[in-house]
C-alpha positions as CSV (number, residue, x, y, z in Angstrom):
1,X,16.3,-9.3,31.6
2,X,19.4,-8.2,29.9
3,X,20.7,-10.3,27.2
4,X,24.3,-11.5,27.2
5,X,24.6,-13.4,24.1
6,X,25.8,-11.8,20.9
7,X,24.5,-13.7,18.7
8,X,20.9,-12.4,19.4
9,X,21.3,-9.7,17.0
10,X,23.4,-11.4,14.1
11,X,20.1,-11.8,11.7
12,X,19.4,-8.3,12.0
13,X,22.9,-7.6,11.4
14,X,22.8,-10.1,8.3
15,X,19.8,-7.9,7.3
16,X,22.0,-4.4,7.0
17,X,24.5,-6.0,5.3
18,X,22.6,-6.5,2.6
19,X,22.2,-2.4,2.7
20,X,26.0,-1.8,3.2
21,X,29.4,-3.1,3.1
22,X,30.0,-2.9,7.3
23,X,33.7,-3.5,8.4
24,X,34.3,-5.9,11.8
25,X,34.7,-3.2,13.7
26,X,31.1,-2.3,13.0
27,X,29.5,-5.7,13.2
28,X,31.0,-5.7,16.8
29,X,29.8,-2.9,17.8
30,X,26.5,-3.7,16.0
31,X,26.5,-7.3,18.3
32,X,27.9,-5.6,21.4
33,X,24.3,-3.0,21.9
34,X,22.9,-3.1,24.6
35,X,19.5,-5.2,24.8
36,X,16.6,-6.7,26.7
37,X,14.3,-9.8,24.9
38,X,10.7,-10.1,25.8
39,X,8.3,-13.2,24.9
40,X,5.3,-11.6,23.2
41,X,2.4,-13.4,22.5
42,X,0.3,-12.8,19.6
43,X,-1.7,-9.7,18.9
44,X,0.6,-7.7,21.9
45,X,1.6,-4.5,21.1
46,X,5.1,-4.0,20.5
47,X,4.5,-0.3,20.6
48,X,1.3,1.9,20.0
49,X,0.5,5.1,18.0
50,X,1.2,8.1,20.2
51,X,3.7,6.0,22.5
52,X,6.7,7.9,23.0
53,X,9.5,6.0,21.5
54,X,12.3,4.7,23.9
55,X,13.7,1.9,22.0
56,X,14.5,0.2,18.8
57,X,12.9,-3.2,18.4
58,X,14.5,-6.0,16.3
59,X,11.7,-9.0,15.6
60,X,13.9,-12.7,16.5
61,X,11.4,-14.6,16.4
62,X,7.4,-14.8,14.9
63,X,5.8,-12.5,13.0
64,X,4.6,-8.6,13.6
65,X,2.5,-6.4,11.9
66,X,2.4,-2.2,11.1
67,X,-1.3,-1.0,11.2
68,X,-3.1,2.3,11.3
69,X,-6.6,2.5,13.3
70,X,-8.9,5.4,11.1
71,X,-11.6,7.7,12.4
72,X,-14.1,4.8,11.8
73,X,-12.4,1.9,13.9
74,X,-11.3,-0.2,10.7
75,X,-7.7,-0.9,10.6
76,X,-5.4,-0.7,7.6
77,X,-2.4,-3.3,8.0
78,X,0.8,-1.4,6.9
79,X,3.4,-3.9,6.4
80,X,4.2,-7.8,7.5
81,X,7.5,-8.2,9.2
82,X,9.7,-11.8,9.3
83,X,12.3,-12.4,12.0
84,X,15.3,-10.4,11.8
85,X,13.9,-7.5,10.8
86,X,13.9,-4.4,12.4
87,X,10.4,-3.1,13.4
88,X,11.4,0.9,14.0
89,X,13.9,2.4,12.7
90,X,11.9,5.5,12.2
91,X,10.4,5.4,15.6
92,X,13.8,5.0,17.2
93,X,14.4,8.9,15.8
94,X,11.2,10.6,15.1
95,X,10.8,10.2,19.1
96,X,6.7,9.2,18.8
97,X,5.2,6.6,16.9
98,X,3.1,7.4,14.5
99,X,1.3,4.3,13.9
100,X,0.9,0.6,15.7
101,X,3.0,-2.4,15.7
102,X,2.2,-5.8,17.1
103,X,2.3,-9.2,17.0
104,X,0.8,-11.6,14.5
105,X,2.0,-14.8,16.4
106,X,4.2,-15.4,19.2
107,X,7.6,-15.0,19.3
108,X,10.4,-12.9,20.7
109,X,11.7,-9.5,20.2
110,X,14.8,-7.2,21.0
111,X,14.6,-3.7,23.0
112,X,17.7,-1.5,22.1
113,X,17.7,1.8,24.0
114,X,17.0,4.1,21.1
115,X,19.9,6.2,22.4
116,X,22.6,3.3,21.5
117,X,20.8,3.3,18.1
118,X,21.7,6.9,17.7
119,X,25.2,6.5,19.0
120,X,26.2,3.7,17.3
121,X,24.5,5.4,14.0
122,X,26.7,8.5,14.4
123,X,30.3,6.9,15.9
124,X,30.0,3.6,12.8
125,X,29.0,5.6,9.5
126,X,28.6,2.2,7.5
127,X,25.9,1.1,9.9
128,X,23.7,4.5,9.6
129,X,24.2,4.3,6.4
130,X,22.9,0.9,6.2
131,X,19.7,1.7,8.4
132,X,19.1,5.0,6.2
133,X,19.1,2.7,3.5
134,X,16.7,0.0,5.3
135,X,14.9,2.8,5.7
136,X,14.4,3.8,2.2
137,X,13.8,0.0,1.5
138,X,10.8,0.2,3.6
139,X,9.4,3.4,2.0
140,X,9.6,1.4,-1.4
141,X,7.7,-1.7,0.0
142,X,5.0,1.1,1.6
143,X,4.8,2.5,-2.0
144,X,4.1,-0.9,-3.7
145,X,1.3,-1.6,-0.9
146,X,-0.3,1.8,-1.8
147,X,-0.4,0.9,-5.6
148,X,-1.4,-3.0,-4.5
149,X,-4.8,-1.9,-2.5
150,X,-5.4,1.2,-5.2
151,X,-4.9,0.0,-8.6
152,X,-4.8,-4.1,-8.6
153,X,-7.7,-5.7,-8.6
154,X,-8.9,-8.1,-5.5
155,X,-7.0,-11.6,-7.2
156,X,-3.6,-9.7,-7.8
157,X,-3.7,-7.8,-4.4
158,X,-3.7,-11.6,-2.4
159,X,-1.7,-12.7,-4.8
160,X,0.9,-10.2,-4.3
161,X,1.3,-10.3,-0.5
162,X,1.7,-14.1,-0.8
163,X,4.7,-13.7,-3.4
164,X,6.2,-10.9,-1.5
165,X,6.4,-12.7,2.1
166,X,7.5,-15.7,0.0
167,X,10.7,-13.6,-1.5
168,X,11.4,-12.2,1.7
169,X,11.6,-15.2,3.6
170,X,13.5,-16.9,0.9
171,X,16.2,-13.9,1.0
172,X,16.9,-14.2,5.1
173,X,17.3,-18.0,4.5
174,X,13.9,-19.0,6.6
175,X,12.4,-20.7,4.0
176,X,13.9,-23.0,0.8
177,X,11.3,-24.6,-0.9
178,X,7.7,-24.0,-1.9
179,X,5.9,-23.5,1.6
180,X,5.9,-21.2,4.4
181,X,4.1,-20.6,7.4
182,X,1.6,-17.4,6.9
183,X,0.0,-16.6,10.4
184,X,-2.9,-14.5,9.5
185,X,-6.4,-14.8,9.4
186,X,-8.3,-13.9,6.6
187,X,-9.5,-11.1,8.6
188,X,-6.0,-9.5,9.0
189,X,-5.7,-10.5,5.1
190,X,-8.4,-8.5,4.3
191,X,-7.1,-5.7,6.2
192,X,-3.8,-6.3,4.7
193,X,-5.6,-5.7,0.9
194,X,-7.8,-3.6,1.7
195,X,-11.0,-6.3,1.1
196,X,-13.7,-7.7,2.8
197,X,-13.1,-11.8,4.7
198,X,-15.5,-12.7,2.5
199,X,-13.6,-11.6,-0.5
200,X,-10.4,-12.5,0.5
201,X,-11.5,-16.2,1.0
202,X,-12.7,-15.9,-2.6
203,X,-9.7,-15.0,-3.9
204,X,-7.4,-17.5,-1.7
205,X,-10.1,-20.6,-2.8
206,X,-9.6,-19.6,-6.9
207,X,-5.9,-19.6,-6.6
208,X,-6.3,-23.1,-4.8
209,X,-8.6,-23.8,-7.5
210,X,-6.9,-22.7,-10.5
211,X,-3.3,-24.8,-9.0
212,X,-0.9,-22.0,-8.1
213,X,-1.3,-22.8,-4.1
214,X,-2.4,-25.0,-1.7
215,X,-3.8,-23.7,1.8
216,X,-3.7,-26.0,5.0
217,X,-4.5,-24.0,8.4
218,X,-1.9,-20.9,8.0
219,X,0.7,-22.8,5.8
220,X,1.0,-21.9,2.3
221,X,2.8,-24.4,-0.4
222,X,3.2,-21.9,-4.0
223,X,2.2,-25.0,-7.0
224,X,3.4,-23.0,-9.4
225,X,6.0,-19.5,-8.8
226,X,5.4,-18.6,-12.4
227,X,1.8,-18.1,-12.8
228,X,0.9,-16.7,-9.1
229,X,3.8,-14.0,-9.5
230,X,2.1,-12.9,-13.2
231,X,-1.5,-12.9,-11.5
232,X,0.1,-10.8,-8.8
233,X,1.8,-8.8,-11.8
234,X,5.1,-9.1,-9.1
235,X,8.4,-7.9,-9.8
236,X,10.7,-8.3,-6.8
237,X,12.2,-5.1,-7.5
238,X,10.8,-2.4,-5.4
239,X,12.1,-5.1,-2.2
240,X,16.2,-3.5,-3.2
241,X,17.3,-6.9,-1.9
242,X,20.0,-6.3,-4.7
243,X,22.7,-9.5,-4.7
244,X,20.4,-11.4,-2.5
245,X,17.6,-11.4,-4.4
246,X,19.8,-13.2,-7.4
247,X,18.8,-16.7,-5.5
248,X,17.6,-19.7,-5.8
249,X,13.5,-19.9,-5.7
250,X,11.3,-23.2,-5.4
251,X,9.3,-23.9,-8.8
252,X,6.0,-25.5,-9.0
253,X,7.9,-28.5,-10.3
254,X,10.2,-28.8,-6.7
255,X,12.9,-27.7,-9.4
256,X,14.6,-24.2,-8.3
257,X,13.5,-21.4,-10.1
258,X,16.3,-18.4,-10.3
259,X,14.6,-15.0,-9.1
260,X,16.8,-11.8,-10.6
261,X,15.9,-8.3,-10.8
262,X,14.6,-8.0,-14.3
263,X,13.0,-11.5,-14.6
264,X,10.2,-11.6,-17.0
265,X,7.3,-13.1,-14.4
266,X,4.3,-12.9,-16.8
267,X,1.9,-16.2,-17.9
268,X,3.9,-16.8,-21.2
């Protein structure tokens, strides 16, 4: 079903912005592509490795995951991916996906023809410019998830991911205190850190125990922003969320704690 509404796409377009100064002229033609929304339950594919790709998908509701099947069946989790993001930019021009995307909970998400991604890229410079720029964004967070699974051990690695999603939802305005909904099992946590369930429920049960979160079902509650982003030696910035990251973030003591590029996030 085609979607008339243009306010579908504003988060995503709130999402460039933070790439590139757009004009209105390109925010209206950003609102005015063409699209179709489909209700996805969790674990559907949103598109599979090998698919040919014939549109760009922007996540507006739930969350999705990147993953990577190898020769052996296990899966390696990619990325995590928050409403208003867009899940393809890559896919949208490289014509064939070269890894998975799906759902980790239900929610809705955007089909824009990949051909008014293109057009719109070319005829509003700003706007490729910004999505070249997303682009490089998500190369960087890739990056930080290659050194997270190969060089920090099991603690930081959980650690990490939890102070990550935490920032990001903070930056697109879904979250403004201390918890947040994380929809994965420890299952696709320990594909997500490259550990075993086992492990990762070790790791999740000695942050509970040493005070820095508290767990119930799939929500998360950070007791104290500090101390979990020094364990998960975290610095925000390899996320290029530039002025938006200079935001307020909930403290341990419900006080807000100012996250800046720069900030010293050690113990001391």
């Amino acid at each position: 079903m085609l979607a008339l509404s243009k306010n579908i796409l504003a988060p995503a377009l709130k999402k460039l912005e933070q790439r590139s100064v757009l004009s209105e002229a390109d925010r209206a033609a950003f609102l005015g592509m063409p699209f179709n929304i489909k209700s996805m339950s969790a674990s559907n594919y949103i598109i599979r490795e090998q698919d040919l790709t014939k549109h760009c998908c922007v996540l507006l509701s739930g969350f999705a995951f990147r993953s990577k099947i190898v020769g052996n069946g296990a899966r390696q989790i990619l990325s995590v991916h928050i409403p208003g993001e867009v899940l393809d930019l890559q896919h949208a021009f490289l014509g064939i996906a070269d890894h998975s995307i799906q759902m980790l909970s239900s929610g809705n998400v955007a089909f824009v023809p990949a051909e008014a991604v293109h057009e719109i890229a070319v005829a509003h410079p700003a706007i490729g410019r910004a999505m070249w720029l997303e682009t490089l964004a998500e190369s960087s967070i890739f990056r930080e998830w290659i050194a997270n699974i190969g060089r920090r051990n099991a603690l930081s690695r959980v650690a990490h991911l939890l102070c990550e999603i935490a920032v990001r939802l903070h930056s697109a305005g879904l979250i403004d205190g201390t918890r947040y909904e994380l929809p994965m099992t420890q299952e696709q946590l320990a594909d997500a850190t490259g550990l075993t369930t086992v492990h990762v429920n070790r790791m999740l049960q000695k942050l509970r125990c040493d005070g820095l979160i508290t767990r119930d079902k799939r929500a998360i509650t950070i007791g104290n922003w500090k101390a979990l982003s020094g364990v998960a030696d975290f610095n925000p910035d390899y996320l290029h969320l530039n002025g938006a990251l200079s935001q307020n973030f909930a403290s341990s003591e419900g006080r807000l704690y100012r996250v800046r590029p720069g900030d010293d996030l050690s113990l001391a």
